[in-house]
C-alpha positions as CSV (number, residue, x, y, z in Angstrom):
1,X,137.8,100.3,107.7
2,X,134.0,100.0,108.3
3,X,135.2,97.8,111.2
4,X,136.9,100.9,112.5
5,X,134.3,103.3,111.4
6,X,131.0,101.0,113.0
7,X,132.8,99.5,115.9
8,X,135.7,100.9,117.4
9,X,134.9,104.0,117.3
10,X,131.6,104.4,118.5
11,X,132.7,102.4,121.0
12,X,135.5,104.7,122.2
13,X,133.6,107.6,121.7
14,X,131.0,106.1,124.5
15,X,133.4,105.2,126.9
16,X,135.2,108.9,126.6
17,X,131.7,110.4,126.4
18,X,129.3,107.9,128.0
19,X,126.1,106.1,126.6
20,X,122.7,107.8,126.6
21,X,120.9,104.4,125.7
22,X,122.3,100.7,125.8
23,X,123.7,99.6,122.2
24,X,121.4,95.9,122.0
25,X,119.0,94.4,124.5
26,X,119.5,90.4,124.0
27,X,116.8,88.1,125.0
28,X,116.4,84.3,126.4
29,X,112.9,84.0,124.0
30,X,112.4,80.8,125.1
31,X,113.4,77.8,127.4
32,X,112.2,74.6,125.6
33,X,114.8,73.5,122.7
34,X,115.1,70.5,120.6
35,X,118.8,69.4,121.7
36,X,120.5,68.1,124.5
37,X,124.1,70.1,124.7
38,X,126.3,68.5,127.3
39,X,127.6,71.6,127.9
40,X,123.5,73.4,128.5
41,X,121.7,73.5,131.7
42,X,118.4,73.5,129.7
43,X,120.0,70.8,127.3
44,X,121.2,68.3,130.4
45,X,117.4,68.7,131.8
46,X,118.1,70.6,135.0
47,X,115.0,72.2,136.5
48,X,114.5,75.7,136.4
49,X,113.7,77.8,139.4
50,X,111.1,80.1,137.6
51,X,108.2,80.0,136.5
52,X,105.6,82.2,134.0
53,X,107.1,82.5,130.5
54,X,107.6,85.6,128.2
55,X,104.5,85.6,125.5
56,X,104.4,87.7,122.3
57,X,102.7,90.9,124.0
58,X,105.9,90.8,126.7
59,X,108.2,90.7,123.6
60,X,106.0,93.6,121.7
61,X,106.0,95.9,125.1
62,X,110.1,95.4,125.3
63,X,109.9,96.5,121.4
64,X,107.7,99.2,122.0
65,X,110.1,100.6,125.1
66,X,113.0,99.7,122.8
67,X,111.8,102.1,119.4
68,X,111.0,105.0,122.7
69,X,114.3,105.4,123.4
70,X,115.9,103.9,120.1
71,X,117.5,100.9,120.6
72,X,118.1,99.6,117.1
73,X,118.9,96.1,117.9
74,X,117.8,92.9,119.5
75,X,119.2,89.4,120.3
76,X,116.7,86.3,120.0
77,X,118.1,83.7,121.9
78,X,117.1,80.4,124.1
79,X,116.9,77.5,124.4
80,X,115.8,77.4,120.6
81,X,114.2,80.5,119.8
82,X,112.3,79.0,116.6
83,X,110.6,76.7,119.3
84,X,108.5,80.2,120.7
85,X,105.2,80.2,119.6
86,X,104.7,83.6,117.3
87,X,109.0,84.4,116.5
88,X,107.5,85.7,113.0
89,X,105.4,87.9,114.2
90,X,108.1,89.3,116.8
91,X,110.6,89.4,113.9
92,X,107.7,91.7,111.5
93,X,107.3,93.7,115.0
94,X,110.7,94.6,115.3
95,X,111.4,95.4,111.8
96,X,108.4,97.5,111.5
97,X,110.1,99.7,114.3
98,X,113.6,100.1,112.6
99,X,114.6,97.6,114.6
100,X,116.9,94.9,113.8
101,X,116.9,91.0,114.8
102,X,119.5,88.7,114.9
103,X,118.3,84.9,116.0
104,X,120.5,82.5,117.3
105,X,119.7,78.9,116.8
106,X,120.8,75.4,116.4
107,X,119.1,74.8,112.9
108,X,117.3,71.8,113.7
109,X,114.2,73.4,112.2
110,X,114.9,76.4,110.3
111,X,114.8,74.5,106.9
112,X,111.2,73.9,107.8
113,X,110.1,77.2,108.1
114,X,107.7,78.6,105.6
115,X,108.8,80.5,102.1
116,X,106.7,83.5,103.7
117,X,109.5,83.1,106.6
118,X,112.0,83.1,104.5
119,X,111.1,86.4,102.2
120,X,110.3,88.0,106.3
121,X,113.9,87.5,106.9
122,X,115.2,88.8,104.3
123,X,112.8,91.8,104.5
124,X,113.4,92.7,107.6
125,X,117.4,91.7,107.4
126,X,117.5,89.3,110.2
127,X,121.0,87.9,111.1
128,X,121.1,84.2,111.7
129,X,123.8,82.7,113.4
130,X,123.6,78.7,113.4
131,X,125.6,77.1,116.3
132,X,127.5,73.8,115.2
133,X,130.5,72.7,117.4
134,X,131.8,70.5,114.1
135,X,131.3,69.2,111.0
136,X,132.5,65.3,112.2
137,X,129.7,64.0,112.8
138,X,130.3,62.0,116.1
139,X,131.8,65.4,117.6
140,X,128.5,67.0,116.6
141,X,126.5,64.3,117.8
142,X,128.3,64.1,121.2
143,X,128.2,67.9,122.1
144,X,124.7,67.7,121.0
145,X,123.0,64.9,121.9
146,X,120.8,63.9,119.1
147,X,121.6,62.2,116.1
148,X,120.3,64.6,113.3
149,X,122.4,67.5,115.0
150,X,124.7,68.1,111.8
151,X,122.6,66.8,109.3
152,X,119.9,69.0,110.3
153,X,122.2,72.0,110.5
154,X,123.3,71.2,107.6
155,X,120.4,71.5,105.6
156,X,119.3,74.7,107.2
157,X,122.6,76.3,105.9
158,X,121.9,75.1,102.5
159,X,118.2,76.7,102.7
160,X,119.5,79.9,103.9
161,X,122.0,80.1,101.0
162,X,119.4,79.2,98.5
163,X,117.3,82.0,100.0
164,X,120.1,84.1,99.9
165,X,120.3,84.9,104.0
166,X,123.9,85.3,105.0
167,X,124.8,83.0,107.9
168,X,127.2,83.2,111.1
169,X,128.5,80.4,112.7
170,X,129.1,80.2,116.4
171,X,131.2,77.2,117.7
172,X,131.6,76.1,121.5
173,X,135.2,75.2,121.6
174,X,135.6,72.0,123.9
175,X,137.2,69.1,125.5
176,X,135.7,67.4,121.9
177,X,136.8,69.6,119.2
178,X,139.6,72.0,119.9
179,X,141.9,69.8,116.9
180,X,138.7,70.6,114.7
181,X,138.7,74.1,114.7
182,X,141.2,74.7,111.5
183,X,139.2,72.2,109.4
184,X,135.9,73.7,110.8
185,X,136.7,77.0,109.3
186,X,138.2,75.5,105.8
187,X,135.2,73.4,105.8
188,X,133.1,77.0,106.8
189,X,134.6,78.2,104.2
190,X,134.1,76.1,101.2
191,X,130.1,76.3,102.4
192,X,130.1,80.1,101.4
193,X,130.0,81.0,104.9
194,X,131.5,84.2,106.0
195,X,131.8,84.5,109.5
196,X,132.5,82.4,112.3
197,X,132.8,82.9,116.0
198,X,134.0,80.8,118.8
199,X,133.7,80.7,122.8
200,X,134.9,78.3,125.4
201,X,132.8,76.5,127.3
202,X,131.2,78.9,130.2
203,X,132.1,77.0,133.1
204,X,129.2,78.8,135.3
205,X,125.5,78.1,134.9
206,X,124.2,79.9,131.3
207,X,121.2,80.2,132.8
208,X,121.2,81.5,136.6
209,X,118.0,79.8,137.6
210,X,119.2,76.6,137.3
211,X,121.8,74.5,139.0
212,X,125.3,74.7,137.2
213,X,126.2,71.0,135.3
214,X,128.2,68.9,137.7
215,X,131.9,68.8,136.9
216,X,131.0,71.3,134.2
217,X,135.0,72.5,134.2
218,X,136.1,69.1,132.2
219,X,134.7,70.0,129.5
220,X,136.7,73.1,128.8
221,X,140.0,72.1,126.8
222,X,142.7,70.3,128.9
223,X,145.2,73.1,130.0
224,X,148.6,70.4,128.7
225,X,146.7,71.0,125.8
226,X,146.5,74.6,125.2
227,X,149.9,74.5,123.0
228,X,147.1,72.3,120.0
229,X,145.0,74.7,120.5
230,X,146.6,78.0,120.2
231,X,147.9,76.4,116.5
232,X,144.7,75.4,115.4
233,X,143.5,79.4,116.1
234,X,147.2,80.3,114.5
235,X,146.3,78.5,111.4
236,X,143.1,79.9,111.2
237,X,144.6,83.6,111.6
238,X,146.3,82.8,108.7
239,X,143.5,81.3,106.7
240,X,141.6,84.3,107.2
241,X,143.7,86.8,105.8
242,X,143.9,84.7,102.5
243,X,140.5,83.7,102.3
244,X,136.5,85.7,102.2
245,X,136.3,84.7,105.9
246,X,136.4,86.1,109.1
247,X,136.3,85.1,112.8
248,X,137.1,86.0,116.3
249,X,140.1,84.3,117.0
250,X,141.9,87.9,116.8
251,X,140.1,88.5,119.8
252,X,140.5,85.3,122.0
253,X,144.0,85.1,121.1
254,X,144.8,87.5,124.0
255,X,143.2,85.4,126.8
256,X,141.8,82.2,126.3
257,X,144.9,80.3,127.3
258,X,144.2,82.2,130.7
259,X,140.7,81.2,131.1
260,X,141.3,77.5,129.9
261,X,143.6,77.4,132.9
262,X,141.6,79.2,135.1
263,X,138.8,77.3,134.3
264,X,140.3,74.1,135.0
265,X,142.1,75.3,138.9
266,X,139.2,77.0,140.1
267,X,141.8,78.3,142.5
268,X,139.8,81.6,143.2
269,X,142.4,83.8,140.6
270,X,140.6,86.4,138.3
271,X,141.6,84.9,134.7
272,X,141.1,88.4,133.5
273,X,143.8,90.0,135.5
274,X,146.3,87.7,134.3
275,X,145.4,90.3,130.8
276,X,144.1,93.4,132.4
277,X,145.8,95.8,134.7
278,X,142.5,97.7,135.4
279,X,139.0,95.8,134.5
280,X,136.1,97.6,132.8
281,X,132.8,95.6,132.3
282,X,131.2,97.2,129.5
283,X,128.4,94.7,129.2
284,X,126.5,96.1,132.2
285,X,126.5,99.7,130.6
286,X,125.7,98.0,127.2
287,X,123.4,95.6,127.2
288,X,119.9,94.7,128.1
289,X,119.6,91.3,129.5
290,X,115.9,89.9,129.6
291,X,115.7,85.9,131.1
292,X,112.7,83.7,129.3
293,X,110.5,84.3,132.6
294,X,111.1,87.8,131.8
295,X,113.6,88.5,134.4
296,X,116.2,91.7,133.6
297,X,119.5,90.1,134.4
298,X,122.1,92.5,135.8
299,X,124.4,90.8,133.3
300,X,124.0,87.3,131.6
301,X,125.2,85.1,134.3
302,X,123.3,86.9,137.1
303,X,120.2,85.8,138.5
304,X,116.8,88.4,137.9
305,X,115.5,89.9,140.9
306,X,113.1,92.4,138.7
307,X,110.9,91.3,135.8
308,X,109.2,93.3,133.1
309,X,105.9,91.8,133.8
310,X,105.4,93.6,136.8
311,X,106.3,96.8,135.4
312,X,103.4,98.6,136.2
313,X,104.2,102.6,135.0
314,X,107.7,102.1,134.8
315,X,109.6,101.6,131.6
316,X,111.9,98.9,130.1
317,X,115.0,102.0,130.6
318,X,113.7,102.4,134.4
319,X,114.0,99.1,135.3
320,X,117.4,98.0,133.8
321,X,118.8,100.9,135.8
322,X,117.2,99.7,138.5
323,X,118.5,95.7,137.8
324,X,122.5,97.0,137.5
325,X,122.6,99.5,140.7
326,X,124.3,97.3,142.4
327,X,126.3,95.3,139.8
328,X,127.8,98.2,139.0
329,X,128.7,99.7,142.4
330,X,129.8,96.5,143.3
331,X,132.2,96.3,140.0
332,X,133.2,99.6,140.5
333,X,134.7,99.0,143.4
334,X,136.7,96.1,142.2
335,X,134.1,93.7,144.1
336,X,133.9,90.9,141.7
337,X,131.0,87.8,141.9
338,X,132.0,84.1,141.3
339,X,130.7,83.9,137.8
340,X,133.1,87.0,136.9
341,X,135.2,84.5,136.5
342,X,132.9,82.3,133.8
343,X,132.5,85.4,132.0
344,X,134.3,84.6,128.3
345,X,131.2,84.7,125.6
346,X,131.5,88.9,126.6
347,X,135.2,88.9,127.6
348,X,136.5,90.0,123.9
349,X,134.4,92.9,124.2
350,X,135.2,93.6,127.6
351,X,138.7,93.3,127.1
352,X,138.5,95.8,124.3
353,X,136.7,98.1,126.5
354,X,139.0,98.2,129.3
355,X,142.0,98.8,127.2
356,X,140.5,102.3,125.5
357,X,138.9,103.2,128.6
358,X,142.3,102.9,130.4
359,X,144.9,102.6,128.0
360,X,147.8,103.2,130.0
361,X,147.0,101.1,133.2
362,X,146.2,98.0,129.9
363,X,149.4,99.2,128.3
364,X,150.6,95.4,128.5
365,X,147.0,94.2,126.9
366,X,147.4,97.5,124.3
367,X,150.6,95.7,123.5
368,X,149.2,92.9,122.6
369,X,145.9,93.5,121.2
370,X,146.9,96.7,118.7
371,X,149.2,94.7,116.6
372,X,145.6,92.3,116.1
373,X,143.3,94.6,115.8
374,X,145.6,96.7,113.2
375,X,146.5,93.3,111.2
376,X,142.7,92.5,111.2
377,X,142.0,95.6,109.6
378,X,144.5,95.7,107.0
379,X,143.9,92.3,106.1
380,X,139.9,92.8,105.8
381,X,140.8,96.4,103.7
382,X,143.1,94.5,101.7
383,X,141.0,91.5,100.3
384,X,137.8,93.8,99.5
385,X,140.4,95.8,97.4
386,X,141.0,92.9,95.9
387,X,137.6,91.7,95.2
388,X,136.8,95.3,94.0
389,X,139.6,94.7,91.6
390,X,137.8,91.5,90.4
C-alpha cells in the first residue's frame, strides 16, 4: 500500500493537477571513474566535448536553489561519484537542508571510505545503489573492464551491511548476462539485499557530449533471444512474491521485448508506440537534469545548451524552464528526437505516466500493466503481513 500511497498517487494527482516544482533533480557529479564499461562512453575513453567541471560551490548553489523551492531529493551520479573531490561534504549539505541523496556507484571504493562516512550516511539516510551486471565473475569482468570489478563490489556490499546502509542493486541487462538475471536475484537475495533494478543497454550516447560507442546496438540482447529472456524475468516475478525482495521487472515486462527489437533494426519505428497509443514524457516535467560541466540537459540524453555557471540572477527553476521550452513543444506536438528512441532507463516511468494521463487512448497498455501493478501490490501487502505476523 505505501507503494500506492507514495507513488502512484502523487503521481496521478500531478498529471490531473500539474507540478508546481520538479519531484528530483539528478546530477552527472563527476566524469572521471575507476572502470571501463563496454557499454559507457566515459568507460570506452571517448573524448568529451566540454570542458569546466562542476566543483562543490556549483553543487551547494543547485542545493541552495533546490531547499528555495523544496525539492526534497537529489541523484549523485557519474562517472563514479565517490571519485569527486568533497561528495561528503555535498552529502552533509544536502541533508542539512531536508534534502535527500541517493548515490549511484560501482563500489570499487566505497569500502574504503572513512567510519565518519559511514555514520554521515546513515545520518543523513543516503540511498546507495551499487551497479553490478553479475555475480560470475568473467561476466562482471567483461562488462566492466577491470579485474577487481566483483570482488570490489562485493566487499562494499558487505561494508554497507555491516554498517547497516540498505543497498539497491542496478543491473545493465546485456548481450553477456540476460541467462544470469534469475540467479542474480536468488544470489541478491541470499546477500540481504532488497531491491534490485534492471535496464537494457541505452543504445544512444549516456552522455550527449561524447560520440555514441560504435556498433553500440550488439550489445543489447539478441532479439531470437528474447523468448530466454522474458523466462529469466518470469521466474524472477515469481521469486519476488515468495521472497523479501523486490525489482522492476513488473515494469519492463510491458516493453522491453519492443525495445530489444527496436534496438537491434534501427529501422526508424518508435519502440514505444508499439505499447502506447498516445505518449506522455513525464521526465521533462519531472526531473532536473544537470551534466558534470554543469550543463541543464533538457532530458538525460540531450545535449546542454544552458549551464548553471553562467547563471548570473537567474535561478536553478528559471533556467530548467528555460532548458525544456523546446523539448517540450517539440514533444507535444508528437515531434520526437532520435534518442527518443534510446530512452528505456526512464521508459517504466513514462509508460506509467502516459497510461493515467490518457487512460483510455493506453487502454491496450492499461490492459496490460493493471493486472502488474495490482499483483505487485498485493504481493508486497501480503508478505509484510506476514512478517508482521512473525
Amino acid at each position: 500500500m505505501n507503494k500506492l500511497r507514495y507513488n502512484y498517487l502523487p503521481e496521478f494527482r500531478a498529471l490531473l493537477l500539474g507540478r508546481s516544482r520538479p519531484a528530483i533533480v539528478t546530477v552527472n557529479i563527476t566524469s572521471r571513474c575507476n572502470q571501463q564499461c563496454i557499454y559507457c562512453e566515459i568507460g570506452q575513453g571517448i573524448p568529451s566535448a566540454v570542458s569546466g567541471m562542476l566543483t562543490k560551490e556549483d553543487m551547494f548553489w543547485v542545493l541552495d536553489q533546490m531547499a528555495l523551492h523544496r525539492i526534497n531529493r537529489i541523484s549523485l551520479c557519474g562517472g563514479e561519484p565517490f571519485l569527486f573531490d568533497g561528495i561528503m561534504e555535498v552529502l552533509a549539505y544536502a541533508g542539512n537542508r531536508n534534502i535527500r541523496c541517493s548515490i549511484t556507484s560501482n563500489g570499487m571504493t566505497v569500502y574504503k571510505l572513512q567510519d565518519s562516512d559511514f555514520e554521515m550516511l546513515r545520518r543523513y539516510k543516503a540511498d546507495i545503489n551499487i551497479s553490478i551486471d553479475s555475480f560470475e565473475k568473467e561476466i562482471q569482468i567483461l562488462t566492466r573492464g577491470v579485474p577487481t570489478a566483483l570482488g570490489n563490489a562485493i566487499r562494499s556490499l558487505q561494508k554497507l551491511a555491516d554498517e547497516r546502509i540498505p543497498v539497491t542493486l542496478l543491473s545493465a541487462i546485456s548481450c553477456y548476462n540476460y541467462n544470469d538475471l534469475f540467479p542474480f536475484v536468488v544470489k541478491a537475495h541470499r546477500m540481504g539485499i532488497k531491491q534490485v533494478l534492471f535496464q537494457p543497454i541505452i543504445h544512444y550516447t549516456n552522455y550527449p557530449d561524447r560520440q555514441t560507442i560504435q556498433g553500440k546496438t550488439s550489445l543489447n540482447v539478441p532479439p531470437g533471444q528474447i523468448p530466454v529472456l522474458i523466462e529469466n524475468l518470469e521466474k524472477i516475478l515469481i521469486f519476488e512474491k515468495r521472497h523479501n525482495i523486490k525489482t522492476n521487472v513488473y515494469r519492463i515486462m510491458p516493453w522491453i521485448g519492443h525495445y530489444i527489437e527496436s534496438s537491434a533494426s534501427l529501422n526508424g519505428k518508435w519502440f514505444f508506440r508499439e505499447v502506447l497509443e498516445k505518449f506522455y514524457c513525464r521526465e521533462i516535467y519531472a526531473t532536473i537534469d544537470i551534466a558534470y560541466d554543469g550543463g541543464i540537459q533538457p532530458c538525460a540524453l540531450t545535449r546542454a545548451k544552458i549551464n548553471i555557471k553562467d547563471h548570473g540572477e537567474k535561478g536553478l527553476m528559471e533556467l530548467w524552464q528555460e532548458a525544456t521550452k523546446t523539448i517540450r513543444e517539440d514533444l507535444s506536438k508528437g515531434s520526437y528526437y532520435e534518442y527518443c528512441n534510446a530512452c528505456c532507463n526512464k521508459f517504466s516511468r513514462n509508460m506509467l505516466a502516459s497510461v493515467m494521463k490518457y487512460p483510455r487512448k493506453n487502454r491496450k497498455a492499461l490492459s496490460k500493466v493493471a493486472p502488474l501493478i495490482l499483483s505487485r501490490i498485493f504481493s508486497q501487502t501480503k508478505k509484510k503481513l506476514s512478517i508482521v505476523k512473525k
